[in-house]
N, C-alpha and C positions, 0 to 999 in steps of 0.2 A: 565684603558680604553685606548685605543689607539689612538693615536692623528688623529684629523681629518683634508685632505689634504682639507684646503679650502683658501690656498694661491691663493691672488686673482690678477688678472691681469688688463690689458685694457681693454679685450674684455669682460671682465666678465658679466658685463650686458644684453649686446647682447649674451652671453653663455646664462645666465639664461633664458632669454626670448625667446630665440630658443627651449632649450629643453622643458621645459613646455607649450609653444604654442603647441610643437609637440605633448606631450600628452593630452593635453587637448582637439587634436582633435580625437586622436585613443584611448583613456581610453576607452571602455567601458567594461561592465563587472562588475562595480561596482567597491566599497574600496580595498574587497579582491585584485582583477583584478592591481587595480591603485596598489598597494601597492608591487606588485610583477613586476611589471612594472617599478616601481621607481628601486628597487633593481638591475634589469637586467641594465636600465641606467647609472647609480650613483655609483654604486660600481665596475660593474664587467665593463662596458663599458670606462665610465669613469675616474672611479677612484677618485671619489671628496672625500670618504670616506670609509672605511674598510667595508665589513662585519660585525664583532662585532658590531664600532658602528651605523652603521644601525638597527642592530635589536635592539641595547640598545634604540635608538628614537621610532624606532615604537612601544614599548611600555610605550616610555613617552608620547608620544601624546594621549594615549588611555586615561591618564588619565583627560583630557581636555573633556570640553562639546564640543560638534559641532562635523562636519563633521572629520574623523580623517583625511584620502584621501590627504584633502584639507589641513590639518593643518601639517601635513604629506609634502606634497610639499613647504610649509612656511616657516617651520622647515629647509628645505634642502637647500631652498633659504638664508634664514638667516645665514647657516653656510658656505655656500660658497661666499657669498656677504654686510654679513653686513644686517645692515637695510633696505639700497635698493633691496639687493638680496630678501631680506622678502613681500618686495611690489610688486617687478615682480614678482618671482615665484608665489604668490597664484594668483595674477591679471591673470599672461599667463593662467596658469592652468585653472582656472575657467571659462573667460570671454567665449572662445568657446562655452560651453555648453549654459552658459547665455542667449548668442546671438540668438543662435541657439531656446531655452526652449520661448525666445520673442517672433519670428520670427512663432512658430507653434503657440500661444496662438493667437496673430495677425489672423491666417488664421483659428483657431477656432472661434473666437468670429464673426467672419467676415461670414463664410462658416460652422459653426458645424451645423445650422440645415441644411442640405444638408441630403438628403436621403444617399447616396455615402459615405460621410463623416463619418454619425453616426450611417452607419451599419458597418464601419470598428471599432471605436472607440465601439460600443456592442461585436464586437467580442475579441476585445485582453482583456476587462472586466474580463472574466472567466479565463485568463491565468493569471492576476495581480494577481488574487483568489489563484492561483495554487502557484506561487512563493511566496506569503506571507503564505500558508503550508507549501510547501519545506523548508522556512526558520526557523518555529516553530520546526519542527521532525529534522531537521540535528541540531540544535543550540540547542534546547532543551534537547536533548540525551550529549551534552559535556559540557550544562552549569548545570543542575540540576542536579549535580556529590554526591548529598548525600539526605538520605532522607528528613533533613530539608531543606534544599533547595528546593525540589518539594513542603513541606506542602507553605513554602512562596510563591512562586509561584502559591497554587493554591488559597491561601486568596488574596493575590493581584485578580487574576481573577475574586474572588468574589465582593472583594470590586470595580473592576472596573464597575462589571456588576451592582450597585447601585449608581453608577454613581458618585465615589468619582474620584476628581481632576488627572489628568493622570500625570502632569508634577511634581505636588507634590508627589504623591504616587511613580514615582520613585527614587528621592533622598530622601525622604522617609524610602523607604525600604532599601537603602543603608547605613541609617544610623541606622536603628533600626537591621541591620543585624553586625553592630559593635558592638551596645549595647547589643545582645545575646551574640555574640561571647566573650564580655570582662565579664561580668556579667550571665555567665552559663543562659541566659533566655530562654523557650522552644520557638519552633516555633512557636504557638499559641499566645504568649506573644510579640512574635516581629511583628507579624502580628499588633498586636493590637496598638504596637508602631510605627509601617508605618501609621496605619491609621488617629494615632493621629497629630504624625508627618505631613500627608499630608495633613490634615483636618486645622489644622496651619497655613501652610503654603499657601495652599489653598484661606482664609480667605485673604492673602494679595495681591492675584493676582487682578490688572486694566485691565476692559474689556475698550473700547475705541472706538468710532465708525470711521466707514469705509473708512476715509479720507483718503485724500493717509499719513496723517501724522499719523492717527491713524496705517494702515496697516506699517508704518516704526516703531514703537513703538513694534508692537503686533509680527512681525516678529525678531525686536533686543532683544527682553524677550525671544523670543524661541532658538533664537543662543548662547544666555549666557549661559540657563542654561540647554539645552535639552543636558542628555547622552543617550545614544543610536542608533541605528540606522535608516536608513531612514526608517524601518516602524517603528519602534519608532513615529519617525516624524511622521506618517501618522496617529497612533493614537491619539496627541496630536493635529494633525491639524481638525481631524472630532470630537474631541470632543469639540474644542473651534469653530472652524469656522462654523461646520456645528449646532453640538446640541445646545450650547450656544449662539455665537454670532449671529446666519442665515443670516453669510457676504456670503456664499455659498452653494448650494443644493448638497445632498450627489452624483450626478450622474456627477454634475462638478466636485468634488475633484477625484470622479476613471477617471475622462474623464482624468485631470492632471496627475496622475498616469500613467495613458495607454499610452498617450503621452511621458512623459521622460522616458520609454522604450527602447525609439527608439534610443536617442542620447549619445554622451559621455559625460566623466565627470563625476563629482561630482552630485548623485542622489537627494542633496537638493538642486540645483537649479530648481526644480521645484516649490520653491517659487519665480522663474522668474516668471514661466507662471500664479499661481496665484493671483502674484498682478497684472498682466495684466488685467487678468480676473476681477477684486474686484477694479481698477482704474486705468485702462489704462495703458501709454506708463510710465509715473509717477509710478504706483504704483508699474509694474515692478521693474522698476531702486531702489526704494527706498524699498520694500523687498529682493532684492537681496543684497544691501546693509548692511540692520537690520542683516539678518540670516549670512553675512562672516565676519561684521566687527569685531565679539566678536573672532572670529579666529585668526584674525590676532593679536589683541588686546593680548591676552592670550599667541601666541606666542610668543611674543613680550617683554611680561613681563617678563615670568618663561623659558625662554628659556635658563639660567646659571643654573637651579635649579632643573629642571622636570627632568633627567635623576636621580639623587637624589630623589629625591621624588617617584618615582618609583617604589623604594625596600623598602617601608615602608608598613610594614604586615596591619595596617590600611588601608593605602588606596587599598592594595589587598583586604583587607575583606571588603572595601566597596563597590567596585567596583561586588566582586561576589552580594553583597546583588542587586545590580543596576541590573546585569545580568537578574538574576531571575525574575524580576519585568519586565523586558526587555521581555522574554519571553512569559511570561502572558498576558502581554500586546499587542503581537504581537497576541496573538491566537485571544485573544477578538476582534479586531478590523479585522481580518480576519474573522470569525464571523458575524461579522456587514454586510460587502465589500460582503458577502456570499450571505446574504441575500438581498442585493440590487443586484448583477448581476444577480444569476444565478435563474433567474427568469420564466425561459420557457425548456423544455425537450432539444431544440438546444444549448442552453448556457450551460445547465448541460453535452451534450457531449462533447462539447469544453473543458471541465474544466474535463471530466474525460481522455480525449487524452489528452491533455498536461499532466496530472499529470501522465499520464503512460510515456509519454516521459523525464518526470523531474526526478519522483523516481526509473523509470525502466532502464530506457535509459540513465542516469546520462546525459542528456542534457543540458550545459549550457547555461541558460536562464540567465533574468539579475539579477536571486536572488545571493544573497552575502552570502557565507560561510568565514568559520574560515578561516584566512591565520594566517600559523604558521611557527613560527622563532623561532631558540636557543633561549635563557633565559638564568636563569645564570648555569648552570649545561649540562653534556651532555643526563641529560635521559630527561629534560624537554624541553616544547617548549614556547613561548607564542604565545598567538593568538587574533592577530586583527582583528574585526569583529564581532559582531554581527546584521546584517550584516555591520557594525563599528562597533557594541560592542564590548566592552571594551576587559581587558584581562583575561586570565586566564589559568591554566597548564591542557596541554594534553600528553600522551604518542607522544614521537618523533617520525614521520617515514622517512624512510631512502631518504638522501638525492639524488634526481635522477638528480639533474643540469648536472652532467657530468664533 
């Protein structure tokens, strides 16, 4: 691997917190977005580190629960800075959105029943609809690359749809997709091992009530241990928040949704706006905190190690098994989102124009597709996103940078 230039200076600090303030305010676009963003700054602008290992981190960080994006800019901080650079970078980076995800939760909770308000907020409803499909059919077509992989995929579905645990059933299914892989077991047989697996693990999760200590608890559980993407996150948020704990009614979590839309950043700061929502100016601060601190934490640790850890065929075949479950889990909870917006013959045409403009029109909207980088070979690539998820090998296509 090729050394990376992260000779540091005086100004380093105020470097760090320059450039990632700066994206933190024009990211948007999502992980994909952020992540090709960093590359254009960092390698090709600046120069802090090569290409190669750029692409060798952006697949170490896949392996990490949490946002990648963000963990992703941590990473880049810590190797040009040190431990400090670890703390500005993900701080700059993120707090804009933060700020920003506070500031509208504020003028919803204030101003959402406003006729004005909560006919724009019904409208973008049926568009969040649309980009959590665009995100199943693009992601699902390159992650469920064999047929056992579709059958897991579609028992996960099932089992979601009887209402087993969403955060266990996806590590879960990443682990019971080892246990086939090492032990020849059919798909039917791994399935049965997610469910046990999840059912397990399941059993030890602490529900906690609405305190703003409870919500900094229930939001640091989701940052440790959630892989996947922000809908990911969206399915593990309506299954605890709205069906089990009722900290929140399902038309505030797409109102949440609808809202971080609109801003940059990292997509899971919109656990800014809902701890606003669920306890104030507090519960903002203190789930924004829960859901980044396991990021930084994590980077912080396995930052000599993860590039290493990496190329271990285990945590690739855990990792597809996580995909898959990733997948499944997106449709169901689109699904869900489906049938709470699109409620009346006006929402159903909003949600079939958009979707002519998303899959026809190749519009980008703020759904997150695959970003894909060399790997270790030249026919492979890896690819961050779903929309983070994790990684895993696609045909290369040709590089058009210029």
């Amino acid at each position: 691997m090729s050394d990376v230039k992260n000779v540091q200076g005086e100004n380093t600090p105020g470097e760090i917190a320059a450039a990632f303030l700066k994206l933190g305010f024009v990211a948007f676009g999502g992980a994909v977005a952020h992540i090709a963003m960093m590359e254009e700054e960092f390698v090709r602008r600046r120069g802090w580190l090569t290409r190669e290992d750029f692409v060798d981190r952006v697949g170490a960080v896949n392996l990490l629960p949490g946002p990648s994006s963000t963990e992703m800019a941590i990473y880049l901080g810590q190797l040009r800075g040190g431990f400090p650079g670890l703390l500005i970078a993900g701080a700059a980076f993120t707090l804009p959105s933060a700020l920003m995800m506070c500031g509208l939760a504020w003028a919803y909770v204030r101003y959402g029943a406003l006729s004005q308000i909560a006919g724009v907020l019904w409208g973008v409803k049926p568009v969040v609809v649309v980009l959590i499909a665009q995100a199943v059919w693009s992601l699902g077509k390159t992650v469920l690359k064999s047929r056992e992989l579709t059958v897991i995929a579609a028992i996960v579905l099932g089992l979601a749809a009887v209402k087993v645990s969403t955060l266990p059933l996806l590590i879960g299914t990443g682990v019971a997709w080892i246990a086939a892989n090492r032990f020849g077991a059919k798909p039917a047989a791994a399935g049965s091992l997610a469910a046990g697996a999840s059912t397990a693990a399941g059993g030890a999760a602490t529900f906690v009530a609405a305190t703003t200590t409870g919500v900094f608890l229930y939001f640091l559980k989701i940052g440790a241990l959630l892989f996947g993407s922000g809908y990911v996150l969206l399915a593990v948020l309506r299954e605890d928040l709205v069906t089990k704990l009722h900290w929140l009614s399902e038309a505030q979590l797409l109102d949440g949704i609808a809202v971080s839309q609109a801003t940059p950043g990292p997509f899971f700061t919109v656990v800014t706006f809902l701890g606003y929502v669920l306890s104030g100016w507090r519960g903002a601060g203190l789930a924004t905190l829960g859901m980044f601190v396991p990021a930084f934490t994590y980077v912080a640790v396995t930052a000599g190690v993860l590039p290493r850890l990496r190329k271990s065929p285990t945590a690739s075949v855990f990792l597809d098994g996580v995909n898959a479950a990733a997948v499944a889990l997106m449709a169901f909870v689109g699904f869900q989102f489906a049938r709470a917006a699109l409620v009346t013959p006006l929402a159903a045409a909003i949600a079939v124009v958009s979707a002519a403009l998303a899959f026809r029109l190749k519009v980008k909207l703020r759904a997150e597709r695959p970003h894909c980088v060399s790997a270790t070979n030249d026919s492979d690539v890896r690819c961050a996103g779903l929309p983070t998820l994790r990684s895993f090998a696609i045909r290369q296509e040709p590089d058009r940078s210029g």
